[in-house]
Residue frames as a rotation matrix with the C-alpha (Angstrom) as fourth column:
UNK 1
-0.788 -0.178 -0.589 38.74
0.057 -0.974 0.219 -30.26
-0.613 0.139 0.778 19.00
UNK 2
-0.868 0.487 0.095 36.58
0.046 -0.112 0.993 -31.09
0.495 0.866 0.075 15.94
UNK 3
-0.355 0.723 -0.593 33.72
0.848 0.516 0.121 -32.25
0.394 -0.460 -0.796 18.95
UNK 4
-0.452 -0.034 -0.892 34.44
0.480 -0.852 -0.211 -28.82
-0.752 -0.523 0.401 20.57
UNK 5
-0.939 -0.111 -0.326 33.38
-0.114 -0.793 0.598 -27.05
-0.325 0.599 0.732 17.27
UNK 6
-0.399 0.906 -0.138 30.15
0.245 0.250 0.937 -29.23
0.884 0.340 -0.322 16.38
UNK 7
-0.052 0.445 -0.894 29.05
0.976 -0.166 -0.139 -28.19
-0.210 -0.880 -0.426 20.23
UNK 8
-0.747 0.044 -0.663 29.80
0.211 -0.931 -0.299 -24.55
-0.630 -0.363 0.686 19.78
UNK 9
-0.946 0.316 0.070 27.31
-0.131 -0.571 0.810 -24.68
0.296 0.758 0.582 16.51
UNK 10
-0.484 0.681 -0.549 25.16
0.668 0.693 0.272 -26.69
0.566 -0.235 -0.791 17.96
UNK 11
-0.529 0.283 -0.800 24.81
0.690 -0.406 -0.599 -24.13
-0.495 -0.869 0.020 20.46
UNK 12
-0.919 -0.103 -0.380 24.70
-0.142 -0.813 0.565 -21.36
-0.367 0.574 0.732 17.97
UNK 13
-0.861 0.508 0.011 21.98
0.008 -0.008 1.000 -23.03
0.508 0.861 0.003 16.31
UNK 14
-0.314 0.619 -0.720 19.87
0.897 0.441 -0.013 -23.33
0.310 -0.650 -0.694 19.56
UNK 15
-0.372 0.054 -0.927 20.21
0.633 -0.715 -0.296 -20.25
-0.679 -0.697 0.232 20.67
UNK 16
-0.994 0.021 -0.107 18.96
-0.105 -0.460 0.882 -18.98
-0.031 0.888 0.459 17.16
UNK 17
-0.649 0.736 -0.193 15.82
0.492 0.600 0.631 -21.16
0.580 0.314 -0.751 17.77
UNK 18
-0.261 0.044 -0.964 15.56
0.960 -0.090 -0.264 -20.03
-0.099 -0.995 -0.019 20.91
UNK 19
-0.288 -0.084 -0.954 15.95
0.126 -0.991 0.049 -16.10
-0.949 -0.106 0.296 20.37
UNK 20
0.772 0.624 0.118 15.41
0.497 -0.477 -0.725 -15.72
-0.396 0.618 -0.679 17.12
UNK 21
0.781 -0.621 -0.071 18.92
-0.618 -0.750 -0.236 -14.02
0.094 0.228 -0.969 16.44
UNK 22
0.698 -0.457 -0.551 22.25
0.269 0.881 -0.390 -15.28
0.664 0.124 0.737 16.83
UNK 23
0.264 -0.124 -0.957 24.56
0.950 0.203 0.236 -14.72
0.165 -0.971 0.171 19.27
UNK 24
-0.474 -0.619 -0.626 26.52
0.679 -0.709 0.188 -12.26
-0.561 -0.336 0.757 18.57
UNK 25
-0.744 0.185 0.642 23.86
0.186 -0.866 0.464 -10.40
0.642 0.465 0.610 17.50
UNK 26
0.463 0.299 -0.835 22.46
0.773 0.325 0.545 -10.47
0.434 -0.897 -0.081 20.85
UNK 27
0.010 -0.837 -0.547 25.21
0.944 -0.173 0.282 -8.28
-0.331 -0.519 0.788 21.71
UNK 28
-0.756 -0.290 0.586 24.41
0.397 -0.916 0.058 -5.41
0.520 0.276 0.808 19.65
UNK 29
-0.884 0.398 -0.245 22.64
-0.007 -0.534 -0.845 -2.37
-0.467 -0.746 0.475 21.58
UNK 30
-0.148 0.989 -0.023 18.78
0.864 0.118 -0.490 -2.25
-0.481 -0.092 -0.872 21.67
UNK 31
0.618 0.551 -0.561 18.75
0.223 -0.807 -0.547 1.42
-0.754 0.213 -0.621 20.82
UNK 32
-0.614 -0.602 -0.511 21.15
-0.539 -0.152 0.828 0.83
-0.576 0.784 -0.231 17.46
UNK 33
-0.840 0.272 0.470 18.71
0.440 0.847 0.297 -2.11
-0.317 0.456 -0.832 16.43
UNK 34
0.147 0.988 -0.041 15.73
0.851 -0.148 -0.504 0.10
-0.504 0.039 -0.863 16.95
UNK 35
-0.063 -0.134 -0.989 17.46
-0.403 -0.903 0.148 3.32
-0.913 0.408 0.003 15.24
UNK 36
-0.971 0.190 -0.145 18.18
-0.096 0.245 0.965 0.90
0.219 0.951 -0.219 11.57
UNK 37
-0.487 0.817 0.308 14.60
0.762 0.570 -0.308 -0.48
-0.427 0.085 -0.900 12.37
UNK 38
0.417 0.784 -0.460 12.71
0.385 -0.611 -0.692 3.00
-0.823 0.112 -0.556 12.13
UNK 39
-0.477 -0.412 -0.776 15.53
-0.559 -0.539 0.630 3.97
-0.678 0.735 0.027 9.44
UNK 40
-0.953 0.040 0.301 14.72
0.287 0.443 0.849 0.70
-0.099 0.896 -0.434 7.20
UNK 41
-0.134 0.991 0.014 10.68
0.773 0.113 -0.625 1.10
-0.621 -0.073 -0.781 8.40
UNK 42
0.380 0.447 -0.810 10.72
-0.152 -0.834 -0.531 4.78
-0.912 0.325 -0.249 6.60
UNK 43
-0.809 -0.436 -0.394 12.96
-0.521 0.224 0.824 3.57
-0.271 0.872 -0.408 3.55
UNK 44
-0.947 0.188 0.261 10.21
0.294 0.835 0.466 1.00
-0.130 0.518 -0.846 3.00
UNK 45
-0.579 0.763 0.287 6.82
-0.773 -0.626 0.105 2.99
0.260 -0.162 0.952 4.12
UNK 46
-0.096 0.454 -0.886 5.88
0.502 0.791 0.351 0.48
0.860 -0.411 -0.303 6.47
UNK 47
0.295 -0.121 0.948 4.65
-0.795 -0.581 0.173 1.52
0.530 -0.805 -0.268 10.02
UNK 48
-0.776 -0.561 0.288 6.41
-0.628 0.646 -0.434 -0.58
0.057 -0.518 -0.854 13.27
UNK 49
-0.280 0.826 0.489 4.74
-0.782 0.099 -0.616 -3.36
-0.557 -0.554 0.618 13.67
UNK 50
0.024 0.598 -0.801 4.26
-0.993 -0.081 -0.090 -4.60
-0.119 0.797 0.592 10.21
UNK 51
0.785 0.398 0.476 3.97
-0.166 0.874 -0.457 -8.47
-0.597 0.280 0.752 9.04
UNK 52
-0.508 -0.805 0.307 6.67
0.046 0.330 0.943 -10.42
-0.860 0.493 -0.131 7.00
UNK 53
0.028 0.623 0.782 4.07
0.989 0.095 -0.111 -10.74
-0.143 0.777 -0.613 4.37
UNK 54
0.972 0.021 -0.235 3.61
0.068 -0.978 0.195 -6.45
-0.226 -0.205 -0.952 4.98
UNK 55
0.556 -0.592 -0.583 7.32
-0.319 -0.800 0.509 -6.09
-0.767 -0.097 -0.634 4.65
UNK 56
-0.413 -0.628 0.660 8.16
0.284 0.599 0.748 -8.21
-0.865 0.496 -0.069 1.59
UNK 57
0.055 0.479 0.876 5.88
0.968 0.189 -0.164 -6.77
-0.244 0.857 -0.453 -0.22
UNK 58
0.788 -0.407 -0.461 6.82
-0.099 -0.824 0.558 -3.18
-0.607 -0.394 -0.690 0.88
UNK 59
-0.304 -0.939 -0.162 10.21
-0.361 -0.044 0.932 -4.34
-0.882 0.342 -0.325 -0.79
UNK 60
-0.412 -0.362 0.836 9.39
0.783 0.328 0.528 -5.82
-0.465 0.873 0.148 -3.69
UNK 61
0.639 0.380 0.669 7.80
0.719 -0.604 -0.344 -2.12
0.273 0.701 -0.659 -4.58
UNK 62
0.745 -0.598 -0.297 10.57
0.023 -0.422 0.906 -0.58
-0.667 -0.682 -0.300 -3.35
UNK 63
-0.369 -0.878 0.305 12.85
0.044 0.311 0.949 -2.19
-0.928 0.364 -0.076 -5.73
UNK 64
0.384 0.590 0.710 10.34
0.878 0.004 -0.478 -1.71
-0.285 0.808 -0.516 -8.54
UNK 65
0.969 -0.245 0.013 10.63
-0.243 -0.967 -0.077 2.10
0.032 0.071 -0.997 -8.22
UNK 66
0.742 -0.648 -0.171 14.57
-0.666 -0.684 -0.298 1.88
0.076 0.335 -0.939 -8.32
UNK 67
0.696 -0.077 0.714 15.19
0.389 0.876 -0.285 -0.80
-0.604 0.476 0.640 -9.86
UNK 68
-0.558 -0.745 -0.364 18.68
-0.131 -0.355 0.926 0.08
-0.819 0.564 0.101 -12.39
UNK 69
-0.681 0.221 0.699 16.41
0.694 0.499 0.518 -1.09
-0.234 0.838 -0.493 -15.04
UNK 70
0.207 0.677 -0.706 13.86
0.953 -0.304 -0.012 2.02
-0.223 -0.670 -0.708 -14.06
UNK 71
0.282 -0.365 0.887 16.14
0.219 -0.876 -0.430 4.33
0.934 0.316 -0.167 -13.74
UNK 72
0.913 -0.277 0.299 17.47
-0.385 -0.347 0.855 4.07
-0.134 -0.896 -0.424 -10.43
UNK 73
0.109 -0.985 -0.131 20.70
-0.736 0.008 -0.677 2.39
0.668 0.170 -0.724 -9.05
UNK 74
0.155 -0.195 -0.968 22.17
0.050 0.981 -0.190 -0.14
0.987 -0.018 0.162 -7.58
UNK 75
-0.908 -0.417 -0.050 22.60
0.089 -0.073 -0.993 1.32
0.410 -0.906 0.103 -4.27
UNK 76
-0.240 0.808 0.538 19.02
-0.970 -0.179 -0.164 2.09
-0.036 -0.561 0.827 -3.73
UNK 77
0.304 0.673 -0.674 18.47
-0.603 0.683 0.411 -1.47
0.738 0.282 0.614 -4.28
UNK 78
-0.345 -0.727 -0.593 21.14
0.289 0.519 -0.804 -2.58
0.893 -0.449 0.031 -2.20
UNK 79
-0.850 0.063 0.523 19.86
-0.458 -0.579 -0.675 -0.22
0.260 -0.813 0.521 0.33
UNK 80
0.250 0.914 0.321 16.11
-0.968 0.244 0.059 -1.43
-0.024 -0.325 0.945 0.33
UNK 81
0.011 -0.462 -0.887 17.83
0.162 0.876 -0.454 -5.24
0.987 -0.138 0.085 0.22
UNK 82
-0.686 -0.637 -0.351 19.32
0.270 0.226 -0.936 -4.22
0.676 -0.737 0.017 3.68
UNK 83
-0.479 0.545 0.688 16.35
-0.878 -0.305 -0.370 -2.51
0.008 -0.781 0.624 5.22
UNK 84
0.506 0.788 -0.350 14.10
-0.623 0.615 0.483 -5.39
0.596 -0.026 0.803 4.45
UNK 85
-0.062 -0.849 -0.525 17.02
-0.035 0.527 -0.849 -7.61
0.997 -0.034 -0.062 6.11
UNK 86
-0.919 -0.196 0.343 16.93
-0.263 -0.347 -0.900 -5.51
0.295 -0.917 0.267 9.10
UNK 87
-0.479 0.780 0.402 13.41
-0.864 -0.499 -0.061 -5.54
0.153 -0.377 0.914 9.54
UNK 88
0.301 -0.100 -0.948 13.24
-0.259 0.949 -0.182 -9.47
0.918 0.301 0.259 8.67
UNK 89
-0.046 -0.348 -0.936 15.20
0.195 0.916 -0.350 -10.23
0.980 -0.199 0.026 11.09
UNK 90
-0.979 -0.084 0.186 13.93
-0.196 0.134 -0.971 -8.64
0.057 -0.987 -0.148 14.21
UNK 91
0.067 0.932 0.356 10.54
-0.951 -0.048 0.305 -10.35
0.302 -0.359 0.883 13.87
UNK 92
0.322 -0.129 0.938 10.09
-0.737 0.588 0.334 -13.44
-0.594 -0.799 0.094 16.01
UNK 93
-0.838 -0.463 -0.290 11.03
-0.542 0.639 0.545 -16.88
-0.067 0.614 -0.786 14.93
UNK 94
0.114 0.834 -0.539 8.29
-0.776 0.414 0.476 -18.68
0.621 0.364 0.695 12.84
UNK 95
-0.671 -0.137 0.728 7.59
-0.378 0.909 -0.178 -22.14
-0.637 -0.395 -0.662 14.94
């Protein structure tokens, strides 16, 4: 059993290398992935396309402006947290 479980990560982790994603996120629809993209792309004012370098820095002025310390809130931070996330994680894997 225990052999069965280091195989199934094993896989998991290939197929991560491989794709870039993980499985079961493989599974979610194309036109839900691309609706958060263009949602997180306008939360951040980035256009499609952009660079990891382009979208980390996109967030870290994001969170500047609304920042709790600022005068914003913790949800807008949380929120620009998740867009960068999203957008993070459909660019390719680095090799």
């Amino acid at each position: 059993m225990v052999k069965l479980l280091w195989l199934v990560a094993l896989a998991c982790i290939a197929w991560r290398l491989y794709s870039g994603r993980w499985p079961w996120q493989a599974k979610t629809p194309r036109s839900a992935l691309s609706f958060e993209a263009a949602r997180a792309r306008a939360l951040l004012g980035i256009e499609a396309g952009a660079s990891r370098r382009e979208i980390v820095e996109a967030h870290r002025r994001r969170v500047a402006l609304v920042h709790p310390d600022r005068g914003g809130s913790s949800e807008q931070v949380h929120e620009a947290n998740a867009a960068r996330d999203v957008l993070l994680a459909q660019l390719p894997a680095e090799v």
